[in-house]
ZADREN-650211 format. One record per residue (C-alpha): residue in three letters; x, z, y. Coordinates in pm, whole numbers, padded with zeros to 5 digits, always signed. Layout:
<pts>
ALAXZY/...
</pts>
This chain:
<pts>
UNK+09239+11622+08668/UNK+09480+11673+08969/UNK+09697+11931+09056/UNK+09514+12089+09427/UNK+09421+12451+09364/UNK+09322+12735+09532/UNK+09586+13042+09452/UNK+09516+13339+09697/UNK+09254+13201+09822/UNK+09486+12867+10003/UNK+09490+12536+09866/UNK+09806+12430+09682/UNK+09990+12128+09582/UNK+10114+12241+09269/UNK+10350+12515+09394/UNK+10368+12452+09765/UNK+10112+12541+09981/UNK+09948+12267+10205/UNK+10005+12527+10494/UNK+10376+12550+10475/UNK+10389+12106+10452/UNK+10226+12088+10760/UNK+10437+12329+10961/UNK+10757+12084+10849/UNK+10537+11795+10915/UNK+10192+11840+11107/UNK+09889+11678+11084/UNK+09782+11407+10993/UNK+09943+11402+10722/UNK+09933+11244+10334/UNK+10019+11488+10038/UNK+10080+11360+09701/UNK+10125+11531+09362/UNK+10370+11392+09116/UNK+10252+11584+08814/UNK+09852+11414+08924/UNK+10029+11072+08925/UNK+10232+11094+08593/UNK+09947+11264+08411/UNK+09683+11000+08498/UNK+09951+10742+08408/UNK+10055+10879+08064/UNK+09693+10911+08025/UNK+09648+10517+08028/UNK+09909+10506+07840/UNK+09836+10680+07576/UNK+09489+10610+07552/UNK+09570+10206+07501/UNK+09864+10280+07317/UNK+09766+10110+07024/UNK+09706+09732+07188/UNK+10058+09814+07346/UNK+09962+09695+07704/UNK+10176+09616+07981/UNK+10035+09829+08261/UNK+10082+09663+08566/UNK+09986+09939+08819/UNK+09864+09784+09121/UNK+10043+09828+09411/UNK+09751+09779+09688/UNK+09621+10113+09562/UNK+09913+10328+09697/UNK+10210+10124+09809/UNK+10431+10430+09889/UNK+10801+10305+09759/UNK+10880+10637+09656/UNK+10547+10608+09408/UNK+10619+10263+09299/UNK+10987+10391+09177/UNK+10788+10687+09036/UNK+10557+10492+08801/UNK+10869+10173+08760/UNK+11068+10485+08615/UNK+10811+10584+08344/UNK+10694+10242+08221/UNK+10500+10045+08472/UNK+10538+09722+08567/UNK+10338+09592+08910/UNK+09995+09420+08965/UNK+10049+09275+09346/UNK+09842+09091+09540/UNK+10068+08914+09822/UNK+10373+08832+09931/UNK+10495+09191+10083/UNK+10360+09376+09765/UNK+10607+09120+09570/UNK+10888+09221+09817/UNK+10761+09619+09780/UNK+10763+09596+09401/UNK+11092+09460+09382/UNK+11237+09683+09605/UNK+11126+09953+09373/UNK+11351+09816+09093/UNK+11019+09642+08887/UNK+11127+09398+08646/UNK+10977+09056+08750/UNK+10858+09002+08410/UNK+10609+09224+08374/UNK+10488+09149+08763/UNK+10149+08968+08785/UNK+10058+08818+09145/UNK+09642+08768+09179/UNK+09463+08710+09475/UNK+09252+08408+09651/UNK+09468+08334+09924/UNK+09831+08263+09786/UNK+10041+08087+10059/UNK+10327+07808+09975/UNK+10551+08018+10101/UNK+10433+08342+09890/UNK+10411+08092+09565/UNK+10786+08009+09679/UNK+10879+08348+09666/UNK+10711+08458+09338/UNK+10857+08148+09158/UNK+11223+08264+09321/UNK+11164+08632+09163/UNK+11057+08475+08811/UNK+10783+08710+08818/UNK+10600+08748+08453/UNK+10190+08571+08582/UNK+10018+08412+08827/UNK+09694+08495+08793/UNK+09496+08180+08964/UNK+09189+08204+09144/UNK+09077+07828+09205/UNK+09131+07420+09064/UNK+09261+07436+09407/UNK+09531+07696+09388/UNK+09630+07612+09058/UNK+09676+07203+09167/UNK+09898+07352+09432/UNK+10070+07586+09239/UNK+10144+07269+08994/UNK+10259+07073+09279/UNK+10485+07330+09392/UNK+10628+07454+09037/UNK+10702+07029+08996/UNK+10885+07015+09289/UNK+11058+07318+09242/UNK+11140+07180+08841/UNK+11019+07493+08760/UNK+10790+07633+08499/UNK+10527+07958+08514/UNK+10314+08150+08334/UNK+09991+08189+08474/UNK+09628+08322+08394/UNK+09318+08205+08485/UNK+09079+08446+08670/UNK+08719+08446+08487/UNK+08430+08604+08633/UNK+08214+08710+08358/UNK+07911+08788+08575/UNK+07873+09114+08512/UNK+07773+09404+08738/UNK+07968+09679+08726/UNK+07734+09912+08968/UNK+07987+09979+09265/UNK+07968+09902+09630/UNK+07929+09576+09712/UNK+08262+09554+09914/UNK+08432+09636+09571/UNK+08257+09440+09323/UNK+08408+09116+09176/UNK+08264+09046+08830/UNK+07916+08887+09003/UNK+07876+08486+08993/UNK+07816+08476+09377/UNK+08177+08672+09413/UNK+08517+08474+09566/UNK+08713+08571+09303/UNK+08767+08365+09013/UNK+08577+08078+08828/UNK+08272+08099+08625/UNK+08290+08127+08247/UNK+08118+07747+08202/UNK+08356+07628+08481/UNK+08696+07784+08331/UNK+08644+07562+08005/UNK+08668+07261+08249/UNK+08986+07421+08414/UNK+09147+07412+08110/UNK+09094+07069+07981/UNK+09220+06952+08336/UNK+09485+07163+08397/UNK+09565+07339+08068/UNK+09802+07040+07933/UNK+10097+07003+08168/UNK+10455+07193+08185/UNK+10504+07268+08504/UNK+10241+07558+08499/UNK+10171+07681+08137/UNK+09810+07784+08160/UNK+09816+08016+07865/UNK+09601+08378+07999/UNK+09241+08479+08065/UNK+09256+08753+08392/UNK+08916+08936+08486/UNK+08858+09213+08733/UNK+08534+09317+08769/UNK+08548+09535+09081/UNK+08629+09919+09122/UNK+08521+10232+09072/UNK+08392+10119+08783/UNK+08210+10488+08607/UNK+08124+10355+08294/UNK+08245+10159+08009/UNK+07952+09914+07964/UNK+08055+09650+08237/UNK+08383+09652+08028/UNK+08252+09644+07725/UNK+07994+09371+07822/UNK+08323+09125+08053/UNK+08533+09163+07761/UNK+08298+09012+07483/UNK+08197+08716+07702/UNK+08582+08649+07771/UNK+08649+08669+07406/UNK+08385+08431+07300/UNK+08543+08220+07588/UNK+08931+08241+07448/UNK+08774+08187+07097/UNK+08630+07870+07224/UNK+08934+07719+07444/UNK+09196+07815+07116/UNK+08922+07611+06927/UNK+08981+07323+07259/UNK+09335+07353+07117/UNK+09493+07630+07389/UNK+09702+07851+07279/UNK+09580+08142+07469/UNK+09796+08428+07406/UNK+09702+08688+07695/UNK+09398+08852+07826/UNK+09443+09074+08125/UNK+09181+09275+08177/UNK+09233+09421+08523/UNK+09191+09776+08648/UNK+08885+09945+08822/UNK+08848+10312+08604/UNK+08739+10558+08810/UNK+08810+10830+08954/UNK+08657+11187+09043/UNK+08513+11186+09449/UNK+08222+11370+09406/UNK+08238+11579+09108/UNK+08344+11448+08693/UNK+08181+11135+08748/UNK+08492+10924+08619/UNK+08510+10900+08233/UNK+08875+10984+08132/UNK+09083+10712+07989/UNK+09033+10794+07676/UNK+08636+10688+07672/UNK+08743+10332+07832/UNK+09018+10292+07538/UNK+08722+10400+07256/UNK+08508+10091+07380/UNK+08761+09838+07466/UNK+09025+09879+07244/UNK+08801+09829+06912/UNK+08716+09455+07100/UNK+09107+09400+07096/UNK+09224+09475+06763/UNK+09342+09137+06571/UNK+09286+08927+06820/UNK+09702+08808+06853/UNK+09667+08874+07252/UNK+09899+09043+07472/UNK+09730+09310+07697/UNK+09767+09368+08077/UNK+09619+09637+08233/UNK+09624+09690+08609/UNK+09500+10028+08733/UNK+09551+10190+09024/UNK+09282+10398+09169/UNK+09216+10629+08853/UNK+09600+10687+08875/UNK+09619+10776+09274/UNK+09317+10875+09373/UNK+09323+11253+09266/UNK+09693+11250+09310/UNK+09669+11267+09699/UNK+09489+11452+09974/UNK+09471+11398+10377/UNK+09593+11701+10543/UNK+09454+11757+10906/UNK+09367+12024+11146/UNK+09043+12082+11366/UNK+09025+12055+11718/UNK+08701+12098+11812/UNK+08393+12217+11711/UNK+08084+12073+11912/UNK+07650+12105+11909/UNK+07523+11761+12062/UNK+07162+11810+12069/UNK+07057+11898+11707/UNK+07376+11796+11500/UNK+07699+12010+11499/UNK+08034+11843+11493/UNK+08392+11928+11359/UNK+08606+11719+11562/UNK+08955+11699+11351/UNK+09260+11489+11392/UNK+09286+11304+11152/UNK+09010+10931+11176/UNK+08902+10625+11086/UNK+09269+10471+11173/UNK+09391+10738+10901/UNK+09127+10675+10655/UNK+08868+10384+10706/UNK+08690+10437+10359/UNK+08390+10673+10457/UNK+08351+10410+10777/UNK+08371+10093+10530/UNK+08257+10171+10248/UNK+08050+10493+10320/UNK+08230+10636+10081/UNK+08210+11001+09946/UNK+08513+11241+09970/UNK+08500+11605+09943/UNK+08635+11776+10248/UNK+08675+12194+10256/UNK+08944+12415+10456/UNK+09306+12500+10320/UNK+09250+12854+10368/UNK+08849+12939+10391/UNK+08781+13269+10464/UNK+08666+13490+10211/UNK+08392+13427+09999/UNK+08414+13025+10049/UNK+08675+12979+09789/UNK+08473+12660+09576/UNK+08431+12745+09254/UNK+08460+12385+09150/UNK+08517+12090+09375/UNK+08241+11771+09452/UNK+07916+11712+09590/UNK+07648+12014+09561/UNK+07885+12259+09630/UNK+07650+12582+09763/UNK+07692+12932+09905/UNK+07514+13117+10167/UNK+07671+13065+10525/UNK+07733+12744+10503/UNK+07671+12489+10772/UNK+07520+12150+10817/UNK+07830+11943+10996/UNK+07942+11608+11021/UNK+08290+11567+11026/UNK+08449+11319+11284/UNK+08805+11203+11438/UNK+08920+11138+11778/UNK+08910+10718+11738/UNK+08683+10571+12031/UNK+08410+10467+11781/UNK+08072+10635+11661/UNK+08190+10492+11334/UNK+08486+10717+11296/UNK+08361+11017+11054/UNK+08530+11154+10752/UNK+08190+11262+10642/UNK+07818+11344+10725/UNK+07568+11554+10653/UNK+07771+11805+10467/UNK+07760+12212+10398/UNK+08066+12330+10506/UNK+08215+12691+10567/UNK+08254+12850+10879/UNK+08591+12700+11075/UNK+08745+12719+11393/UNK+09023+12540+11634/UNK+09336+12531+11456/UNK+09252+12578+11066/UNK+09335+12306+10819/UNK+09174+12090+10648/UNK+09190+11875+10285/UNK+09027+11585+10225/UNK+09030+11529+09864/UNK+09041+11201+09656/UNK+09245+11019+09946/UNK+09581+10889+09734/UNK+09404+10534+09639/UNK+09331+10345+09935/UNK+09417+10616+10191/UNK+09769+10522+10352/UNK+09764+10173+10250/UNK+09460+10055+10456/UNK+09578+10272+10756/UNK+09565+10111+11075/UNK+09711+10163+11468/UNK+09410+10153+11590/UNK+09366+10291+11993/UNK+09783+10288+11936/UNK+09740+10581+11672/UNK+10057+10616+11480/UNK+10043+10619+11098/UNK+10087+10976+10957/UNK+10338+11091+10756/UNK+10324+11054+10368/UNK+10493+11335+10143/UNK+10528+11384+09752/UNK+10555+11726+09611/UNK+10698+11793+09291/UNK+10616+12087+09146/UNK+10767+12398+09420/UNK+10960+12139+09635/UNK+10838+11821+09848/UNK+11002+11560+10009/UNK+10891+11337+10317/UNK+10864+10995+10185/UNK+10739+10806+10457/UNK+10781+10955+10819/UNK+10561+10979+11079/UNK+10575+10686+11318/UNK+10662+10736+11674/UNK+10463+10536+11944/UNK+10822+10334+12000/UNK+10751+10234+11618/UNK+10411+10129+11794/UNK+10575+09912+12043/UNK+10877+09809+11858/UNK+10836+09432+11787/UNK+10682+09392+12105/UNK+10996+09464+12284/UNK+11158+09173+12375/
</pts>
């Protein structure tokens, strides 16, 4: 569910029309929805109500502060996943005990700063990381919570950029391997080694994977509490889905119905960490087209907005549905997502203006007629959109802006190219 629809035949964010943003703002530009944001929250709320999770929404999905104070100020506590995340999250008024800081590549100084802020986990990735996050909590005479990252092995049928829950994958320790961690490591003060973490990957569109990491972790807690541990969290990441090409995601609801039954009576405090099936649907990329172009048998819709603005269809080749703001008549979709069909449509791929054959928003797709000047949505664009935005041939960063109901606000301007050179200056 998200709140883009077409009234009078022009695309909406709830009440305000995407036209009317981008005369304040232009285009590129990023358009949020707070009623899509709160909704999909509430929804994982509710839906895991009953295990009484902390949901750490993680941060690296949509960073926006203006989000982050959004979801602080109806429950949320933060998933992060490095040192500027930390800083981000705490800037948004989290409380650092429900904070959890995963990720491979912890520096001293970012273990520093997490101990400093008394955040709630450390989820730990390595015998490595978690020797050095001993050495450092000892020096510090400190003491931490932290989890231990499993990788359950499972597939969880996503890209293999995004996947995480395979043996072969760099996050986290093997489920024979994490028994070992625990009788080496699991004894001390300094670090008190008392969670199971897991992530297997994201989108993940169906509850098996789940279903199937969360049994072998449970057989694994059962056996370390039988070692003696007192294991008295399980954090079982994020990853739900969300819709890009049509329903595919299950709602939160369906996850809850197959994980929550594994939960009950278990004596574990739950962490969840989602972030895509909250943002995703709750933003769109706003731009304009510049060009339209024939090069030999393909016909191109040159647009402003690229690969700098949103790398995922270059990365990942990853599916979002793109249609005008105001289509003329008759191309008003009936329903949004892949297949969409009516006569007079048009075989385009859609590019940017980035110096790369690699920068396309999409290819191969039936689109309506268009010409210079008309806008343009691209759908499904709020989780990793903005935050993997890059300067790329000195391209400033668009704006980002969050509507609420019939008013918006900008909540992120749009850099300048002295923004660009700023800490070059000397």
């Amino acid at each position: 569910m998200d709140h883009f629809n077409y009234q009078n035949g022009e695309l909406h964010c709830e009440d305000v029309p995407l036209a009317r943003i981008s005369e304040d703002v232009g285009t590129p530009a990023y358009v949020y929805s707070t009623a899509t944001l709160l909704h999909h929250y509430d929804a994982v709320a509710k839906a895991f109500a009953e295990v009484r999770p902390i949901i750490c929404y993680s941060i690296k999905s949509c960073a926006n502060l203006s989000i982050c104070r959004l979801l602080r100020e109806r429950g949320a506590g933060f998933d992060v996943v490095s040192g500027g995340e930390l800083y981000r999250a705490l800037a948004a008024d989290g409380d650092p005990a429900n904070i959890v800081f995963a990720g491979v590549g912890k520096t001293d100084a970012e273990i520093h700063q997490a101990i400093d802020a008394r955040i709630g986990w450390f989820n730990i990735e390595s015998e490595a990381e978690l020797e050095n996050l001993i050495a450092i909590a000892r020096l510090r005479g400190a003491s931490v919570n932290a989890a231990l990252r499993v990788n359950p092995d499972v597939d969880p049928k996503t890209h293999r950029y995004t996947s995480t829950g395979k043996k072969e994958s760099k996050f986290g320790v093997d489920l024979e391997r994490a028994r070992r961690v625990f009788n080496d490591y699991g004894r001390q003060d300094a670090v008190r080694l008392t969670g199971i973490h897991l992530h297997i990957g994201s989108p993940v569109n169906s509850v098996e994977p789940y279903v199937s990491a969360i049994t072998k972790t449970l057989g694994l807690i059962d056996a370390l509490r039988g070692d003696g541990f007192a294991i008295d969290t399980l954090d079982i990441g994020g990853g739900f889905g969300a819709h890009y090409k049509a329903s595919e995601a299950p709602p939160a609801v369906r996850y809850a119905e197959a994980i929550v039954p594994l939960l009950r009576g278990r004596g574990l405090k739950i962490i969840l960490e989602p972030g895509r099936s909250i943002a995703a649907n709750a933003g769109i990329l706003l731009t304009r087209v510049l060009y339209l172009k024939k090069s030999g048998e393909r016909d191109f819709l040159i647009v402003d907005a690229g690969m700098n603005d949103l790398i995922r269809p270059a990365l990942y080749e990853a599916y979002h549905f793109i249609w005008p703001v105001a289509p003329a008549a008759g191309f008003v979709p009936a329903q949004r997502g892949e297949g969409v069909s009516m006569p007079g449509l048009r075989l385009m791929d859609v590019v940017g203006p980035v110096c790369e054959s690699g920068d396309f928003l999409a290819k191969d797709r039936m689109l309506p007629p268009m010409q210079r000047g008309d806008l343009v949505a691209v759908f499904t664009a709020g989780a990793y959109g903005m935050v993997m935005a890059s300067h790329y041939n000195t391209r400033p960063n668009p704006p980002e802006i969050l509507v609420d109901g019939n008013q918006y606000r900008v909540v992120r301007r749009r850099e300048t190219y002295e923004d660009l050179l700023a800490a070059e200056r000397e």
